[in-house]
C-alpha positions in Angstrom: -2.9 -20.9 32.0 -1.2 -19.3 34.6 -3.0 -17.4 37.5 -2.4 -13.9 38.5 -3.7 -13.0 42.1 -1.7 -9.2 42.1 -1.9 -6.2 41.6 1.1 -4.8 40.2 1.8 -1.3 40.1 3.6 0.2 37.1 4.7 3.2 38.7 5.9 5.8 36.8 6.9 8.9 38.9 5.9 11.8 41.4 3.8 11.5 44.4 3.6 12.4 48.3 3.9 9.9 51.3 0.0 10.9 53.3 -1.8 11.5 49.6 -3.8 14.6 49.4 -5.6 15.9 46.5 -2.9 18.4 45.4 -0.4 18.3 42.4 2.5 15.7 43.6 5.8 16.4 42.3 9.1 14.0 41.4 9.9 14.2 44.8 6.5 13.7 46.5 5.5 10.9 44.0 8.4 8.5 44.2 7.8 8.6 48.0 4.0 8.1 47.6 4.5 5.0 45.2 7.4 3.7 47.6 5.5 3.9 50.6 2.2 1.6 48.9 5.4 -0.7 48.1 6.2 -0.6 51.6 2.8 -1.4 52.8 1.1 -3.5 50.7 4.2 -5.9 49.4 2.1 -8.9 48.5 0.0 -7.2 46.2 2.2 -4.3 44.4 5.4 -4.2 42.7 7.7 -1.5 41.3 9.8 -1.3 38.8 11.7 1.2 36.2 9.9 1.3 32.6 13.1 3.7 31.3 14.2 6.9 31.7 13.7 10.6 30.5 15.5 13.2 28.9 15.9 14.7 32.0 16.6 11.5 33.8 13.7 11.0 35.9 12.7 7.1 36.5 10.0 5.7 35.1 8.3 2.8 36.4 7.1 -0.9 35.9 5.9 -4.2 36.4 7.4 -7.4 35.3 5.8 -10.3 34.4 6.4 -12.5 36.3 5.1 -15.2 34.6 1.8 -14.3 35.2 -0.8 -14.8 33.1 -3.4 -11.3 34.0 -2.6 -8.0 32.9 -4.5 -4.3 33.2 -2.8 -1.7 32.2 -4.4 1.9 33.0 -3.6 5.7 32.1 -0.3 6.2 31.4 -0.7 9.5 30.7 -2.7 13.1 31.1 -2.6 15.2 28.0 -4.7 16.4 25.8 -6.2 15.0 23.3 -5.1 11.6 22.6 -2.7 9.5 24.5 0.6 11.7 23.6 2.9 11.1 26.4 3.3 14.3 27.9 1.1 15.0 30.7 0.7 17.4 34.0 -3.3 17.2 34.9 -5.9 16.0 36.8 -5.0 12.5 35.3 -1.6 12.0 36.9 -3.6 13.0 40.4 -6.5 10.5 39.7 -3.9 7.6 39.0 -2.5 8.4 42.2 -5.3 8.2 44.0 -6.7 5.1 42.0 -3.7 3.3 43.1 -4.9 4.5 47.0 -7.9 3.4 46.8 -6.8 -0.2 45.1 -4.8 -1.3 47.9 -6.6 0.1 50.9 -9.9 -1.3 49.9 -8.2 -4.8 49.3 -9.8 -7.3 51.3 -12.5 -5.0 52.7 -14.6 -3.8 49.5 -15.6 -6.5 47.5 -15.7 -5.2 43.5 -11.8 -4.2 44.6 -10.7 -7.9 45.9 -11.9 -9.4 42.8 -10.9 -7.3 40.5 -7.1 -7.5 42.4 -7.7 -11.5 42.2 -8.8 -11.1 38.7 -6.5 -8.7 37.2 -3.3 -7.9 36.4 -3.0 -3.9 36.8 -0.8 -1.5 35.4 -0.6 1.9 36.2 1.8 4.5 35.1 0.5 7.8 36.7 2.6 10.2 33.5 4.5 9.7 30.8 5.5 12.7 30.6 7.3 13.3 33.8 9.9 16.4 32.6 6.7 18.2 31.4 4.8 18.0 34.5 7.6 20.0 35.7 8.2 22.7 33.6 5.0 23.9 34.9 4.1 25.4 37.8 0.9 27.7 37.3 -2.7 26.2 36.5 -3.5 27.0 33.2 -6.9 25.6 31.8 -5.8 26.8 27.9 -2.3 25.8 27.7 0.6 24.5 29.5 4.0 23.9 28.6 4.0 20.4 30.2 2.5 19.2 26.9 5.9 19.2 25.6 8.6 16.9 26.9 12.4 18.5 28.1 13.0 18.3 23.9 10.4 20.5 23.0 8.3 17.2 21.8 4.6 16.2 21.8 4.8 12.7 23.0 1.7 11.9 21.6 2.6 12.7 18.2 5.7 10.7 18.6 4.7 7.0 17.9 5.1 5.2 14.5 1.4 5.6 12.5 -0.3 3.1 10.5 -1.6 5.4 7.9 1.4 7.5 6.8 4.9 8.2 7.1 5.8 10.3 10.8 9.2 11.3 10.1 10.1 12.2 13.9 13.0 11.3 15.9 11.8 8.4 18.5 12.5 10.1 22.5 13.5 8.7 25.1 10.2 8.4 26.7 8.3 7.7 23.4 11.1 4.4 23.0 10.6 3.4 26.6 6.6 2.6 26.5 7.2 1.1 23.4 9.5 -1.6 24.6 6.8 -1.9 27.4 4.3 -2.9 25.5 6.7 -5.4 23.4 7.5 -6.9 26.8 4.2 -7.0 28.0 0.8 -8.5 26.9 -1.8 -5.7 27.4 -5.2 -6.3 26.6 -6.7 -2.9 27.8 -5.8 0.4 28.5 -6.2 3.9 28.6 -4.2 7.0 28.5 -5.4 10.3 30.2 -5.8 13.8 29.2 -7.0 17.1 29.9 -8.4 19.6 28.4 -11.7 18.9 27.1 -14.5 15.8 28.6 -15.0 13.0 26.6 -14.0 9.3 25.8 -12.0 9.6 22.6 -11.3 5.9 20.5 -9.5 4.6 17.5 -8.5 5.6 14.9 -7.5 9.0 15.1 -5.8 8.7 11.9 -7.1 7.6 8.5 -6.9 7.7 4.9 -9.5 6.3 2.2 -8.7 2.8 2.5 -10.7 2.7 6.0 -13.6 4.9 4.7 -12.0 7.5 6.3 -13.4 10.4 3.6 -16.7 10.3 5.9 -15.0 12.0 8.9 -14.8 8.5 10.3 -11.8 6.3 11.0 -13.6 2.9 11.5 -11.1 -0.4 13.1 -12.0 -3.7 12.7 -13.3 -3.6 16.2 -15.5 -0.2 16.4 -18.3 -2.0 18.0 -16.1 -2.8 21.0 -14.4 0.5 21.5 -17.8 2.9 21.5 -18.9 0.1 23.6 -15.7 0.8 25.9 -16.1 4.3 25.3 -19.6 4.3 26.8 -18.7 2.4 29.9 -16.3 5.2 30.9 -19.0 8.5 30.0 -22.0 6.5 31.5 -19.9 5.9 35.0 -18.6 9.1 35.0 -20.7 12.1 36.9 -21.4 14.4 33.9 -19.0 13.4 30.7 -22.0 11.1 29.3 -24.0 14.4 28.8 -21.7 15.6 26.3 -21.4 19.1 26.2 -20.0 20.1 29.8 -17.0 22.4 27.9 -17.5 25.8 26.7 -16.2 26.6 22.6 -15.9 22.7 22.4 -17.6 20.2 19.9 -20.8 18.9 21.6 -20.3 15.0 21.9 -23.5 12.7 21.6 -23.1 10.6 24.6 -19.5 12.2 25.5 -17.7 9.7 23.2 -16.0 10.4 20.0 -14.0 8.4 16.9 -10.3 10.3 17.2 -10.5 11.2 13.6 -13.7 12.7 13.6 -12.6 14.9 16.5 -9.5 16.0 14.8 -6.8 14.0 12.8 -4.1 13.4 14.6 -0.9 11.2 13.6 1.6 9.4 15.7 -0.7 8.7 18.6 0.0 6.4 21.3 -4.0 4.7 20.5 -3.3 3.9 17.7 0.0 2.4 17.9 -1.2 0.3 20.6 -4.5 -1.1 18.6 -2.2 -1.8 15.5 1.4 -3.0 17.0 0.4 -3.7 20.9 -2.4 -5.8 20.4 -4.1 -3.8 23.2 -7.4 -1.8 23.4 -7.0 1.8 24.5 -9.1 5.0 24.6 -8.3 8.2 25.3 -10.0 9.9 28.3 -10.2 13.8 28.2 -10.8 14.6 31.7 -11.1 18.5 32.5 -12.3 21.2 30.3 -9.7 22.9 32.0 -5.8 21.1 31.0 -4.2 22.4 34.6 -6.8 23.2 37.3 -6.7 24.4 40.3 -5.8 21.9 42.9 -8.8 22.8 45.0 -11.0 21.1 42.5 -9.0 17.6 42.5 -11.0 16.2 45.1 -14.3 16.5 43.2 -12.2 15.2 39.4 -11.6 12.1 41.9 -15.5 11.5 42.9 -16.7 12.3 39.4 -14.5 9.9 37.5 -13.7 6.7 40.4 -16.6 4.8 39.6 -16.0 5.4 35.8 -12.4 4.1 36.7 -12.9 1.0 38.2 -15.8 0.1 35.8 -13.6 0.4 32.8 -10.9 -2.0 34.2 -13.6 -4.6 34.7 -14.2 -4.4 30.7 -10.6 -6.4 30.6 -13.0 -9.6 30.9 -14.9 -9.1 27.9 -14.6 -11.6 25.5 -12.5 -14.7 25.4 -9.4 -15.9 26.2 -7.2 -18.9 26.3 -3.7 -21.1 25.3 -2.6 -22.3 22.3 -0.9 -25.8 22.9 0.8 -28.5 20.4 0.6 -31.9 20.7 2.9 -32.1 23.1 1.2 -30.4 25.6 3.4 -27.1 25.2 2.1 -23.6 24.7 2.7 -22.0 21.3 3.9 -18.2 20.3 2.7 -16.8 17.5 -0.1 -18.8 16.2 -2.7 -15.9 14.6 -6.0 -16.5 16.5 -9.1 -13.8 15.8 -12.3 -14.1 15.5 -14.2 -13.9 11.7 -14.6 -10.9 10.0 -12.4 -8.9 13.0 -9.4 -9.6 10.6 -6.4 -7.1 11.7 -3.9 -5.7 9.3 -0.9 -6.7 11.6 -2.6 -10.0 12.8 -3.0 -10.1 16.5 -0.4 -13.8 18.1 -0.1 -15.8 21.4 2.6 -14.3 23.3 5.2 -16.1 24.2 3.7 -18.1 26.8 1.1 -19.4 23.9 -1.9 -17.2 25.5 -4.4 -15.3 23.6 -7.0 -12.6 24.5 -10.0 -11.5 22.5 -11.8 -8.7 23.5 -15.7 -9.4 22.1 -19.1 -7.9 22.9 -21.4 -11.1 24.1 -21.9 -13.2 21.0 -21.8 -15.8 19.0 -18.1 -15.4 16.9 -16.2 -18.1 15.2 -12.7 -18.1 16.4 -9.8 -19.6 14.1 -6.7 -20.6 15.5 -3.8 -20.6 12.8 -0.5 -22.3 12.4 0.7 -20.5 9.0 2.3 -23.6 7.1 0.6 -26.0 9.2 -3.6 -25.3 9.3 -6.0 -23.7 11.3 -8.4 -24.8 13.8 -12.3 -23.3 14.0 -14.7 -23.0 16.7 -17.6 -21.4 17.0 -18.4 -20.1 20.7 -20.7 -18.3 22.6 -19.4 -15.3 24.5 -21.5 -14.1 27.6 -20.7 -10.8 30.0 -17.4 -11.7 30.8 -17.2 -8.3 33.1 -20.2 -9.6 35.3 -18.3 -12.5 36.7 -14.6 -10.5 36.6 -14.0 -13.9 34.1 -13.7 -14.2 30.4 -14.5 -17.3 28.7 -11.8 -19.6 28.4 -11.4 -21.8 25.4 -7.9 -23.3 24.5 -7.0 -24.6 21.6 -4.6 -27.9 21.0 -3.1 -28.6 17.4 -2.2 -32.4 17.4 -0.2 -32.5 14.4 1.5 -29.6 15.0 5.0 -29.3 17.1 6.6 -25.8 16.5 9.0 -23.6 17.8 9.0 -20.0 18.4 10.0 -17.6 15.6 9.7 -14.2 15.1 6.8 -12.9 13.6 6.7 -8.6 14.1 4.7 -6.8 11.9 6.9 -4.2 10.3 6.2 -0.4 12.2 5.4 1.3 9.0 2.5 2.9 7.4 0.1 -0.3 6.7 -2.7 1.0 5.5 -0.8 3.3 3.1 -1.1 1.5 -0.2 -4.1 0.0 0.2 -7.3 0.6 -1.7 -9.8 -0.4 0.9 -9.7 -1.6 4.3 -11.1 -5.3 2.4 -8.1 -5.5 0.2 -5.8 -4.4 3.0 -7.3 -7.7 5.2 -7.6 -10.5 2.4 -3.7 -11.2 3.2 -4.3 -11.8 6.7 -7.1 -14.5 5.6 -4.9 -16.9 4.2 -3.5 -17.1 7.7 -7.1 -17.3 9.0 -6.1 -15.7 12.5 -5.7 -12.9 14.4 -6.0 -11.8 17.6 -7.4 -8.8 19.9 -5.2 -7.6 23.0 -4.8 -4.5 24.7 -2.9 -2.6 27.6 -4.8 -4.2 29.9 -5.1 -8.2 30.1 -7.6 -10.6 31.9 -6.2 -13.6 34.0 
C-alpha cells in the first residue's frame, strides 16, 4: 500500500496573509492559503476543485498516488452539510489549517497525524454566499443561498426519494471530488445551532424510519463519531447551550430525528462516496460577531483534531490477484454492515473500513469469481494514529477493472425494509465503509 507522509490542503477560497480571528474574504483567503503554500511546500498542496456561479476558485488536492486521505469541513451552514456557508466554520478551517502546519515537527499529536494522514480541507463551499453578506446575523443570513438563489445542501441526489433540482455548479464540483477521491472521513460545518448531527437525515419506512429515527447500517460508528466531536468540544456535549432549540442528550443527534431534510451532502457521501461524515453545528448564532471567533477557535480545536484521529478506526488494506496486482472494485464489508450501494477498492485496489474495536468478519468479493472470509480483531486504531491492515490476495482470480457505479437514484425507495433492501448485496458478500476522510 502506498504511504502518504502530507498533508494536503484542499483549499477552497477566502483568507488573509497574517491570519486573525476576523471574517476573511475572497481576497484575503486566497492570499492566506497561498502564503501556507508558500511556506510549508513539502507538506501542503493546492489545487482548484471547480468553480462557482460567480466564478470564484475552488480548491483541491490531487492524489497523487497516495494512499492516506482526511478530508475535513467543507462547509459552514446550517443544519446539515448543504454547501453554502458564511460562519464561524469557514474561520475555524482557516485557522485549523494554521495551526496544522506551524505545529508540524514541534507538537507531537500534529506530526503524526501529518505522517499518518492524508488531510483535506475546504474552508466553504459556498463561496458566492459568504459574500452576499456583510452584517452578523445570528437568525438568518443570505449566505445560505448560493449566487442562484439555491440551498446547497438540499442540492445533492437522495437515497430515499426523488429531488427534482437542477445540479449547481458548486453542488457538481464536490461531487466529482469525491468520485476522484477516496474519503474515508469527513465533516461539513455549520452554524446556527450546537450539536453533532449524523446520518440519515432522510428516511422512509424501509429503514424504520416511522420511529423518528433514520438508522444506517453503521449507526454504532457514527454516534460513536458524533460523541468524539461533543465530548472534545468546550460545552456542545452538554446539550442544550442554544436558546428555543431542541435539547440534545449528549449534543449529538440522528439528522432525521432533528428534522427531515432531503438532498444533503451526508447522506450522499455515506451512500455514493463511501465516506463517513457528520454534520457539526457550531454557533447558536449562524453569523457572529467576529469578536467572539477567537473563543469558537479554543472551544472547538481540540474537538477538531480529535475527530480527524477517528480516520484510523477500523481496518484497512489491498485487494491483490494472483498476480500480485491490486484490484478495483472487489465488494469488501464486514458482516451484517451490508450497504445498499456496496462500498469497492478504488482504483488502486485499497479498501477502508471504519469499525468500532471488535471482532467482525470481513468478506472480500469478486462477483462471478468468489469471496474470501476472515475473521479479525480490530483494536483502537486512533490510539496508535494506525488502522489495522489486513490485505487480501485472490489466487485464482486475474481481473480487470470495470465499472461498477451504483446508479444516483432513490435506493431505498421501493423497498419494504432495510433487510429486503440488503439481501441483494449478499450474494456479492462484500461491501465496504469509506468516508471523506482516509487513513494511510
Amino acid at each position: 500500500m502506498r504511504e502518504a507522509g502530507s498533508l494536503c490542503l484542499a483549499l477552497l477560497f477566502p483568507a488573509v496573509l497574517a491570519l486573525d480571528f476576523g471574517y476573511h474574504h475572497s481576497e484575503a483567503l486566497g492570499a492566506f492559503l497561498q502564503e501556507v503554500h508558500q511556506r510549508h511546500p513539502s507538506i501542503t498542496a493546492l489545487r482548484s476543485v471547480g468553480r462557482s456561479v460567480a466564478v470564484h476558485v475552488f480548491g483541491k488536492v490531487p492524489s497523487d498516488n497516495l494512499k492516506n486521505y482526511m478530508v475535513i469541513g467543507i462547509v459552514n451552514k446550517y443544519k446539515t452539510s448543504s454547501g453554502i456557508f458564511k460562519t464561524v466554520g469557514r474561520e475555524l478551517l482557516l485557522h485549523l489549517i494554521d495551526f496544522l502546519v506551524t505545529n508540524d515537527k514541534s507538537d507531537p499529536v500534529v506530526t503524526k497525524l501529518i505522517d499518518s494522514t492524508r488531510i483535506h480541507i475546504m474552508p466553504s463551499m459556498n463561496p458566492d454566499g459568504f459574500e452576499a453578506t456583510t452584517e452578523p446575523d445570528c437568525f438568518y443570513s443570505e449566505g445560505r443561498f448560493n449566487k442562484n438563489g439555491k440551498d446547497l445542501n438540499r442540492n445533492f441526489p437522495d437515497v430515499f426519494s426523488s429531488n427534482n433540482v437542477t445540479i449547481q455548479p458548486e453542488t457538481q464540483a464536490v461531487i466529482n471530488w469525491i468520485k476522484d477521491e477516496s474519503f474515508v472521513l469527513s465533516a461539513n460545518l455549520h452554524g446556527g445551532a450546537l450539536v453533532a448531527s449524523y446520518t440519515f437525515d432522510n428516511g422512509n419506512p424501509a429503514i424504520g424510519s416511522l420511529e423518528d429515527y433514520s438508522r444506517s447500517p453503521d449507526d454504532d460508528v457514527f454516534i460513536h463519531l458524533a460523541k468524539i466531536y461533543s465530548s472534545n468540544h468546550a460545552s456542545m456535549y452538554k446539550g442544550n447551550q442554544c436558546e428555543n432549540k431542541p435539547v440534545f442528550p449528549h449534543g449529538i443527534t440522528n439528522g432525521y430525528a432533528w428534522y427531515q431534510l432531503q438532498g444533503g451532502m451526508q447522506d450522499y457521501n455515506y451512500i455514493w462516496g463511501q465516506c463517513f461524515e457528520i454534520t457539526l453545528e457550531l454557533s447558536c448564532c449562524k453569523y457572529p460577531p467576529a469578536s467572539q471567533l477567537h473563543a469558537f477557535w479554543n472551544d472547538n480545536k481540540a474537538a477538531l483534531i480529535e475527530y480527524i484521529k477517528q480516520v484510523h478506526l477500523g481496518i484497512k488494506g489491498q485487494v491483490l490477484d494472483r498476480n500480485g496486482q491490486p484490484m478495483p472494485n472487489v465488494i469488501v464489508e464486514a458482516k451484517g454492515r451490508e450497504h445498499i450501494c456496496p462500498y469497492r477498492t478504488n482504483q488502486y485496489g485499497e479498501y477502508y473500513l471504519l469499525l468500532l474495536p471488535g471482532s467482525y468478519v470481513i468478506n472480500a468479493t469478486v462477483p462471478g469469481s468468489g469471496s474470501i472470509l476472515k475473521t479479525l480483531a480490530v483494536t483502537n486504531g486512533p490510539e496508535n494514529f494506525q488502522a489495522l491492515k489486513y490485505d487480501f490476495t485472490f489466487p485464482e482470480v486475474s481481473v480487470t477493472a470495470r465499472d461498477a457505479a451504483c446508479p444516483t437514484k432513490p435506493l431505498y425507495q421501493h423497498f419494504e425494509s432495510f433487510s429486503a433492501a440488503v439481501k441483494p448485496t449478499l450474494h456479492f458478500l462484500a461491501l465496504m465503509i469509506v468516508l471523506y476522510t482516509v487513513f494511510k
